[in-house]
BATISE-471936 format. One record per residue (C-alpha): residue number from 1; chain; residue in three letters; x, y, z. Coordinates in Angstrom, 2 decimals. Layout:
! BATISE-471936
NODE    nr   kette   rest         x         y         z
NODE   NUM       A    ALA         X         Y         Z
...
//
This chain:
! BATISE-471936
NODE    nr   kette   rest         x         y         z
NODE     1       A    UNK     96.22     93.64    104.06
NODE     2       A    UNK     95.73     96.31    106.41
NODE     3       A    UNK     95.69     99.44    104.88
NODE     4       A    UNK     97.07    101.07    108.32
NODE     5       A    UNK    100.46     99.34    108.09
NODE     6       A    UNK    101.51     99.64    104.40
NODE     7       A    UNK    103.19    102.90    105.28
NODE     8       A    UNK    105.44    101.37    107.72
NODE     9       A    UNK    106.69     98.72    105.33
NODE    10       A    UNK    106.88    100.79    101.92
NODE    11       A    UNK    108.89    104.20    103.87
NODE    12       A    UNK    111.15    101.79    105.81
NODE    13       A    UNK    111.87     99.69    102.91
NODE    14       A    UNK    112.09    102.32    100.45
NODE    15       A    UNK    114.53    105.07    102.29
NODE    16       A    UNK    116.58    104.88    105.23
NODE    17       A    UNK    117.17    108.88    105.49
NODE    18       A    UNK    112.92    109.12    106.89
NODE    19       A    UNK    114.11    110.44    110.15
NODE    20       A    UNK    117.63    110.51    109.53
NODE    21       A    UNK    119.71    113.76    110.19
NODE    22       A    UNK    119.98    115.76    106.95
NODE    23       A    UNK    123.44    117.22    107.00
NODE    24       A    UNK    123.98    121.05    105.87
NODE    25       A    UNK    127.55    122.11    106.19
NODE    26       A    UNK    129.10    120.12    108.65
NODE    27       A    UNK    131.41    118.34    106.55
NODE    28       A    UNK    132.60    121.73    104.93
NODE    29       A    UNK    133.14    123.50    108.18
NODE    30       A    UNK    136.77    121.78    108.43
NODE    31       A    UNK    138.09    120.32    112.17
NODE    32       A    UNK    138.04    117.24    113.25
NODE    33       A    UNK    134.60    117.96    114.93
NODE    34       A    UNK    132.93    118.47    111.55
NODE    35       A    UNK    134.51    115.43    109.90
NODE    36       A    UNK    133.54    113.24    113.10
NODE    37       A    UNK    129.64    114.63    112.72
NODE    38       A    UNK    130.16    113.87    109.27
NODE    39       A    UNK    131.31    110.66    109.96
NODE    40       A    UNK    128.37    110.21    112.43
NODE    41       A    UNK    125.79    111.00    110.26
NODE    42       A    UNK    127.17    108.25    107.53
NODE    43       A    UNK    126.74    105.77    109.85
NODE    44       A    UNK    123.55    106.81    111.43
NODE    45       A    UNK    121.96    106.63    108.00
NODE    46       A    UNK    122.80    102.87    107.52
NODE    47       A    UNK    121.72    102.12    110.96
NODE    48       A    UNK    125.15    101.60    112.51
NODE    49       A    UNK    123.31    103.19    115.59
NODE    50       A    UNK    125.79    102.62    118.20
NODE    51       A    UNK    129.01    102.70    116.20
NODE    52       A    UNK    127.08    106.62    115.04
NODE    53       A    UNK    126.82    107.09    119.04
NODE    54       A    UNK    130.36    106.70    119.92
NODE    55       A    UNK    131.25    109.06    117.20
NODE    56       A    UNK    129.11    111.63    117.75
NODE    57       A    UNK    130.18    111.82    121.68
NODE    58       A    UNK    133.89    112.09    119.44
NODE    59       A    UNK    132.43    114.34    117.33
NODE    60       A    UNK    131.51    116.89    120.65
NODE    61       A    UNK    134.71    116.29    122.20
NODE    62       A    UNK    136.91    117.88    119.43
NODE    63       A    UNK    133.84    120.19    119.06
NODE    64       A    UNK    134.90    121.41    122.69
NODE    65       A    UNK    138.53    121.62    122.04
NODE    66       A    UNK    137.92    123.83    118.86
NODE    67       A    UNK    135.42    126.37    120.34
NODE    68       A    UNK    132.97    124.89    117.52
NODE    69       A    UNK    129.35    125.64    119.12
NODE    70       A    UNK    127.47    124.62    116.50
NODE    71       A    UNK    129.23    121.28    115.77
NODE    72       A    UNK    128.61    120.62    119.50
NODE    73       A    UNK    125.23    121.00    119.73
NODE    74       A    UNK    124.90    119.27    116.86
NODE    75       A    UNK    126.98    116.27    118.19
NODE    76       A    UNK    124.83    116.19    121.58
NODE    77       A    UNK    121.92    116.19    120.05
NODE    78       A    UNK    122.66    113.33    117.53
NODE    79       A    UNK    124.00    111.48    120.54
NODE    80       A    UNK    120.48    112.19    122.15
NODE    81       A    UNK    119.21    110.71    118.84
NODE    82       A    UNK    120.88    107.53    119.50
NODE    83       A    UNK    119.70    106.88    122.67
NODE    84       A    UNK    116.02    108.27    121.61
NODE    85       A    UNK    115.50    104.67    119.70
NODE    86       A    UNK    114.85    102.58    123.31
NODE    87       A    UNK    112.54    103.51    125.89
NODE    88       A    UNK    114.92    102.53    128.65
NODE    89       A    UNK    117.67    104.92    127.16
NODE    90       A    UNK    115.26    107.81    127.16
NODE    91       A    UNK    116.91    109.22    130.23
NODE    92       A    UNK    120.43    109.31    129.20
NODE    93       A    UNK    118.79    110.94    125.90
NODE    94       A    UNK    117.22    113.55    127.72
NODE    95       A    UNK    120.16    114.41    129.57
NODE    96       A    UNK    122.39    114.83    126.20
NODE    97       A    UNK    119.58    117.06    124.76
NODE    98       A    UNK    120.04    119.35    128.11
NODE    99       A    UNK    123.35    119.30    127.34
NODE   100       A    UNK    122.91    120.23    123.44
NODE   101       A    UNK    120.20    123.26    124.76
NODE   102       A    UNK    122.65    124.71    127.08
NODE   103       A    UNK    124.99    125.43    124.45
NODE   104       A    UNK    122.74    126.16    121.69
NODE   105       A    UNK    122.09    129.52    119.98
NODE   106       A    UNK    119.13    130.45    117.66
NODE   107       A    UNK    121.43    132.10    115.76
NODE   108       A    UNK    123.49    129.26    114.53
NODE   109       A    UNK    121.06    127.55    112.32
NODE   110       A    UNK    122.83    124.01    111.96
NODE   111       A    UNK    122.97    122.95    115.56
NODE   112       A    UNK    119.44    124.61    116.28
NODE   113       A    UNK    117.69    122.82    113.70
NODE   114       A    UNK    119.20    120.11    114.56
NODE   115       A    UNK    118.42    120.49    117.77
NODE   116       A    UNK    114.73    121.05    116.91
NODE   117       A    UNK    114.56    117.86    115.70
NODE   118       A    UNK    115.71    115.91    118.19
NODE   119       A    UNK    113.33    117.58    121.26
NODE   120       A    UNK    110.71    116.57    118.92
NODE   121       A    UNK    111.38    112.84    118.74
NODE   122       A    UNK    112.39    112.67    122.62
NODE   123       A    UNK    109.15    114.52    123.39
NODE   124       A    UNK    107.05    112.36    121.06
NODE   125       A    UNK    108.67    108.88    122.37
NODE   126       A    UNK    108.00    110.20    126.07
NODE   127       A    UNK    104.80    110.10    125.08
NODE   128       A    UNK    103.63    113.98    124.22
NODE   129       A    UNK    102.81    114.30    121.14
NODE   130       A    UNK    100.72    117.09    121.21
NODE   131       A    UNK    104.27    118.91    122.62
NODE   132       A    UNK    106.43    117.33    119.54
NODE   133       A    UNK    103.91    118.62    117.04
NODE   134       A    UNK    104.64    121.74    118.05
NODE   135       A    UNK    107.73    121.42    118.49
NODE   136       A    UNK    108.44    120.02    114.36
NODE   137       A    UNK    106.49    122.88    113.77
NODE   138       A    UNK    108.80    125.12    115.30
NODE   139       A    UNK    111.68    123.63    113.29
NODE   140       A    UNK    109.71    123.73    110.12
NODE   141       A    UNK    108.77    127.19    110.64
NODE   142       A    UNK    112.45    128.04    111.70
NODE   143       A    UNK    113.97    126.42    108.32
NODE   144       A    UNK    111.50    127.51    105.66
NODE   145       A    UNK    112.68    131.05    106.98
NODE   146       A    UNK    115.93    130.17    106.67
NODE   147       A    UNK    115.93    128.43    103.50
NODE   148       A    UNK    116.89    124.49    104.92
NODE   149       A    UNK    115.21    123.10    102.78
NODE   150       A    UNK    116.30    119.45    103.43
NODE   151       A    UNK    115.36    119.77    107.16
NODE   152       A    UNK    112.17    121.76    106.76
NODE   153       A    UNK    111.25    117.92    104.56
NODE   154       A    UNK    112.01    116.32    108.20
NODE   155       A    UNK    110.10    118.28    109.81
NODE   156       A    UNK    107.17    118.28    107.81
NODE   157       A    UNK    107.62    114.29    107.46
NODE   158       A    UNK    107.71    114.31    111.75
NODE   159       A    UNK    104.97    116.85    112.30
NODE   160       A    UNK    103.00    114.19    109.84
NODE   161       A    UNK    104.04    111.19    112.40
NODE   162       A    UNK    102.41    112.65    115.01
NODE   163       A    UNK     99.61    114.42    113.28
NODE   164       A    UNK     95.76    113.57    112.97
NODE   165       A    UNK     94.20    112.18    109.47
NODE   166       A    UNK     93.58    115.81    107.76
NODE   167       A    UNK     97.02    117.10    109.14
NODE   168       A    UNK     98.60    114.42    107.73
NODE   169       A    UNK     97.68    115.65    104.19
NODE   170       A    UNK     98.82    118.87    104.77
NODE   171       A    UNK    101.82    118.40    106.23
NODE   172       A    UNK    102.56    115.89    103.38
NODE   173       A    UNK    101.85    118.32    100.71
NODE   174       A    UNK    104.53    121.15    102.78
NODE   175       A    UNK    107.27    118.26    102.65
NODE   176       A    UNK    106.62    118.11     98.55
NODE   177       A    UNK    107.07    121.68     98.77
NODE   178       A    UNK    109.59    121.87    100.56
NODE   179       A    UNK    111.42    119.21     98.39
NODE   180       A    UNK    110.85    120.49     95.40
NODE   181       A    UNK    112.26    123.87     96.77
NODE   182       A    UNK    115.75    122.18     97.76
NODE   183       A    UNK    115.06    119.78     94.38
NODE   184       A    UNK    115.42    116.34     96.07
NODE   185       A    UNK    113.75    113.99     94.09
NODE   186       A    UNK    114.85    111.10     96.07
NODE   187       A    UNK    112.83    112.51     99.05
NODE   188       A    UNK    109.84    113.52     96.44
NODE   189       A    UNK    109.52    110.33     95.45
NODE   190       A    UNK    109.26    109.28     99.62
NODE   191       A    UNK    107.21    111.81    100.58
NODE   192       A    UNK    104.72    111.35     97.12
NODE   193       A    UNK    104.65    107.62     98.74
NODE   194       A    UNK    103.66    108.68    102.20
NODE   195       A    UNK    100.91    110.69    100.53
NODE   196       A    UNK     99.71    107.88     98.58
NODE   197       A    UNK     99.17    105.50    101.61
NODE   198       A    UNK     97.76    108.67    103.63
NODE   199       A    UNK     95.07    108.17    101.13
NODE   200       A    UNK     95.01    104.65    100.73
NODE   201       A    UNK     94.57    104.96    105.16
NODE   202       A    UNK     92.09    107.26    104.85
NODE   203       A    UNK     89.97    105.04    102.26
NODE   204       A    UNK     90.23    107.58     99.47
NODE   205       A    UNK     91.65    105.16     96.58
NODE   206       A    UNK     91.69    107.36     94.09
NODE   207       A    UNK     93.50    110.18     95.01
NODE   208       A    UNK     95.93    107.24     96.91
NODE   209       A    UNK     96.69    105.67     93.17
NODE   210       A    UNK     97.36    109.61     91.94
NODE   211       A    UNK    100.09    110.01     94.72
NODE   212       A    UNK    101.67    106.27     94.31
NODE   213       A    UNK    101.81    107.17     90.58
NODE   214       A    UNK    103.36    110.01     91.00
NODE   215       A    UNK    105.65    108.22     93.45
NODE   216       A    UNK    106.56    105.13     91.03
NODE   217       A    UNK    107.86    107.97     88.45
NODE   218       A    UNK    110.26    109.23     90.72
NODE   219       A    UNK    111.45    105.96     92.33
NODE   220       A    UNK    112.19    104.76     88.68
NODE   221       A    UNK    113.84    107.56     87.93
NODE   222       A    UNK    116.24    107.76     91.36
NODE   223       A    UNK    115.68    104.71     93.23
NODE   224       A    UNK    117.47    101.31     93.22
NODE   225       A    UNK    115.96     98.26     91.52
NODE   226       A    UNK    114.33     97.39     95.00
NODE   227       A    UNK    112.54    100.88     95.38
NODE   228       A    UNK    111.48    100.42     91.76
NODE   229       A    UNK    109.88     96.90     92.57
NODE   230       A    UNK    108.16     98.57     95.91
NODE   231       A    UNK    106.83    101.01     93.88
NODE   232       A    UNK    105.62     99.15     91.34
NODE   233       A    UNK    103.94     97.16     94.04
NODE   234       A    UNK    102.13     99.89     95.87
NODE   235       A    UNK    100.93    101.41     92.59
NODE   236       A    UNK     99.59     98.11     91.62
NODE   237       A    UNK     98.01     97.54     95.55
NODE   238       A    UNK     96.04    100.70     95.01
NODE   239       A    UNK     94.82     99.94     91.72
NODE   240       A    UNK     93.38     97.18     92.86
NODE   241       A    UNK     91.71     98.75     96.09
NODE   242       A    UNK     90.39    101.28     93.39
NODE   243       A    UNK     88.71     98.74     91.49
NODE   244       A    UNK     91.03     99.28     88.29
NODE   245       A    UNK     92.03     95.44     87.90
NODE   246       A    UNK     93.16     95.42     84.46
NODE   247       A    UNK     95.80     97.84     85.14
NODE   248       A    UNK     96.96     96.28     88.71
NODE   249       A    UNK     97.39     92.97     87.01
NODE   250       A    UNK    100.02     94.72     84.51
NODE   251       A    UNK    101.78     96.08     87.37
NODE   252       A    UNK    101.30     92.98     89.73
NODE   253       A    UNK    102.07     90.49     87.40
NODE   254       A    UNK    105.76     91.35     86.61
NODE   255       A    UNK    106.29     92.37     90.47
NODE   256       A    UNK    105.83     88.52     91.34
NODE   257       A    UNK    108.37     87.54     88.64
NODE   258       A    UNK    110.75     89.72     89.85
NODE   259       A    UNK    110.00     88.69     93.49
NODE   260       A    UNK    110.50     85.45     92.31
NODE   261       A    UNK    113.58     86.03     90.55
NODE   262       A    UNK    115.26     87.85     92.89
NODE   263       A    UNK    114.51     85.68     95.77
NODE   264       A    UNK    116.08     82.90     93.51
NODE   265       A    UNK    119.06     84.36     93.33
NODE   266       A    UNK    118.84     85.78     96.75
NODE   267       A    UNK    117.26     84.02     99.55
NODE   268       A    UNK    117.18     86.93    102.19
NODE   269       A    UNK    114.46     87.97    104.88
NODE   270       A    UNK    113.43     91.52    102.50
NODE   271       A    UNK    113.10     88.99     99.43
NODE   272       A    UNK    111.22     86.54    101.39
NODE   273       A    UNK    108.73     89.16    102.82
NODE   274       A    UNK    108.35     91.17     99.25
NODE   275       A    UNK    108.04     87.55     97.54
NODE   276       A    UNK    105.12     87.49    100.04
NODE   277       A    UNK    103.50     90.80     99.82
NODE   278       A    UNK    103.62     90.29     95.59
NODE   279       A    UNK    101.60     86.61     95.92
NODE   280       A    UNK     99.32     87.78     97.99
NODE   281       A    UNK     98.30     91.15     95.39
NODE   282       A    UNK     98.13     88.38     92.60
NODE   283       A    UNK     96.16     85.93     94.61
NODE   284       A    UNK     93.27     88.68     95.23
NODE   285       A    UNK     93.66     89.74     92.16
NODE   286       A    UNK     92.78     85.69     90.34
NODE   287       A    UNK     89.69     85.97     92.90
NODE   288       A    UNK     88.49     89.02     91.05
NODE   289       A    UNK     89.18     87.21     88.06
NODE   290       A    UNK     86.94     84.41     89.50
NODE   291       A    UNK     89.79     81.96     89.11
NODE   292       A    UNK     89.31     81.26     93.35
NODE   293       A    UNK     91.30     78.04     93.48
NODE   294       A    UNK     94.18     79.43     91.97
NODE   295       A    UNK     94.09     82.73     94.23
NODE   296       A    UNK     93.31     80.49     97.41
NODE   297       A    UNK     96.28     78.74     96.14
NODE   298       A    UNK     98.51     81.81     96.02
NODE   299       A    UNK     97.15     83.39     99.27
NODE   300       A    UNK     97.98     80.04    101.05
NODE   301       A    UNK    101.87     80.64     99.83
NODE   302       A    UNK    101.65     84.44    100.60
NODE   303       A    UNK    100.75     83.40    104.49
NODE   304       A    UNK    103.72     80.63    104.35
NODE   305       A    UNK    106.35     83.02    102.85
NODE   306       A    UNK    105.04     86.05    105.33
NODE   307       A    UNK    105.38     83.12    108.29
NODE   308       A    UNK    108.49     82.74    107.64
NODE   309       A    UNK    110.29     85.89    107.96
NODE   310       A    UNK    108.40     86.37    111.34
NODE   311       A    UNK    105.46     88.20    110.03
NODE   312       A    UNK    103.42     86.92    112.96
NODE   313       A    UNK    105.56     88.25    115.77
NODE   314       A    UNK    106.11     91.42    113.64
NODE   315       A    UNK    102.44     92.36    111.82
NODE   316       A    UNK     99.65     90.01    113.70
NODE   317       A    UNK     96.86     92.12    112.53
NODE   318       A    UNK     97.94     91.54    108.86
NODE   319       A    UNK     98.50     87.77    109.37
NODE   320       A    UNK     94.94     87.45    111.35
NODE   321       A    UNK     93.44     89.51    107.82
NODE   322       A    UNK     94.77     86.78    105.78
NODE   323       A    UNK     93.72     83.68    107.79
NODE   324       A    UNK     90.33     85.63    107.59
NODE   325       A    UNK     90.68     85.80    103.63
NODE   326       A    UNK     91.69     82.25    103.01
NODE   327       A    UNK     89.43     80.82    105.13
NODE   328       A    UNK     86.16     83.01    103.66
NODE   329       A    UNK     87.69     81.90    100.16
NODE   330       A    UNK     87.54     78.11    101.69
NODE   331       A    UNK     84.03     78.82    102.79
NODE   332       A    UNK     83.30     79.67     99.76
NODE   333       A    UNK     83.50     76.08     98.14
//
């Protein structure tokens, strides 16, 4: 599996907030402007993307009527957001962030974070990231000082994105801090994850199976039955790259039940593709028990369960890996 993409799979699957706006005070501002941003932001963070745009632009309107500065700038830049996601819309997101700057005020801390955030991500999509890294560290800088805790974690997580290997430690680390300073252990238990595969990217096993450790205690402890089986799953992944079999194969071995059972009972695209990811950690893991049939076996219905949810389209590199695999295992005989 290549190391490179695990992060992508495990901080998608595991939080939809990565990225998300992190609401202060908006909803207890009163208006309708606040409870439209409000509004906004709920759908934004289950991906309801362009049902979140059309409120948002709502959201500014009453912001206008009411004098609200702050809830405007807030609204144009979320609206900016929206756009941000496709390269063709990256226009009309530029001209909503003009819009948000030319009302904004350093001195009103919701919409200028906000704000922040949102020049970062254009900047970075237009393709200067060198720009955007300053820029998240402007907004980082701007809410430790101010105490934001929850948005100094975005923009620690964003300067991270966009930053090299060593910077993406650090930064890391700051968005612990900074969570443990607002005491979000839902976004520990992300940001412990990103440190893990940081690690795991980086080749450094060890200290990648200390992080996911420390992230599989705090997914059990907040997350949903899902997160709990993605964490067990990247715990047992790096146990495995760290040459600690024995206790991967306690991890690993339950995670394919469950995958199994819960595909059973639920035949979606996410079960399909976990169901996947969990054969294909057991299969390596009968090879290192030098059972190789029975792993070839397994790795042959990893590829076939990974094929069908599109994994070819989506992840060629990791699909090209395990042709590789199965056919050096093949080889083998």
């Amino acid at each position: 599996m290549s190391t490179r993409a695990v992060p992508i799979i495990l901080t998608l699957a595991m939080t939809l907030t990565i990225g998300a706006p992190m609401p202060l005070h908006a909803d207890d501002q009163g208006g309708e402007a606040a409870e439209r941003l409000a509004e906004g932001d709920r759908l934004f963070k289950t991906r309801e993307r362009e049902r979140a745009l059309v409120v948002y632009l709502e959201a500014a309107e009453a912001a206008r009527a009411e004098g609200s500065k702050d809830v405007l700038v807030e609204a144009l830049a979320q609206a900016a957001r929206m756009h941000s996601f496709e390269k063709e819309r990256l226009g009309e997101a530029r001209k909503l962030l003009t819009a948000a700057e030319a009302e904004a005020s350093a001195e009103e801390p919701n919409g200028w974070s906000r704000l922040l955030g949102v020049r970062g991500i254009i900047e970075r999509e237009e393709g200067d990231r060198d720009r955007a890294k300053k820029t998240f560290i402007e907004m980082y800088d701007y809410c430790t000082e101010r105490k934001l805790h929850r948005r100094a974690i975005d923009a620690a997580h964003h300067v991270a994105l966009v930053g090299s290997p060593e910077e993406q430690v650090a930064w890391a680390k700051k968005g612990i801090v900074a969570a443990e300073a607002a005491g979000d252990r839902r976004w520990l238990a992300v940001l412990w994850n990103n440190l893990g595969w940081t690690h795991e990217d980086a080749g450094r096993y060890d200290e990648s199976v200390a992080a996911y450790r420390k992230a599989r205690e705090l997914h059990h402890e907040t997350g949903d039955d899902h997160a709990k089986l993605l964490a067990d799953w990247a715990l047992g992944h790096a146990l495995r790259l760290a040459g600690e079999g024995d206790e991967a194969k306690r991890l690993l071995e339950p995670t394919l039940a469950t995958a199994r059972k819960r595909h059973a009972e639920l035949d979606t695209k996410t079960t399909h593709e976990w169901l996947g990811y969990a054969l294909q950690e057991v299969g390596e893991l009968r090879v290192l028990e030098g059972k190789r049939a029975e792993g070839l076996e397994l790795l042959g219905k990893a590829r076939t369960a990974l094929e069908a949810v599109g994994m070819r389209e989506h992840w060629p590199e990791a699909m090209t890996k395990l042709d590789a695999r199965i056919e050096e295992l093949k080889a083998a005989d």
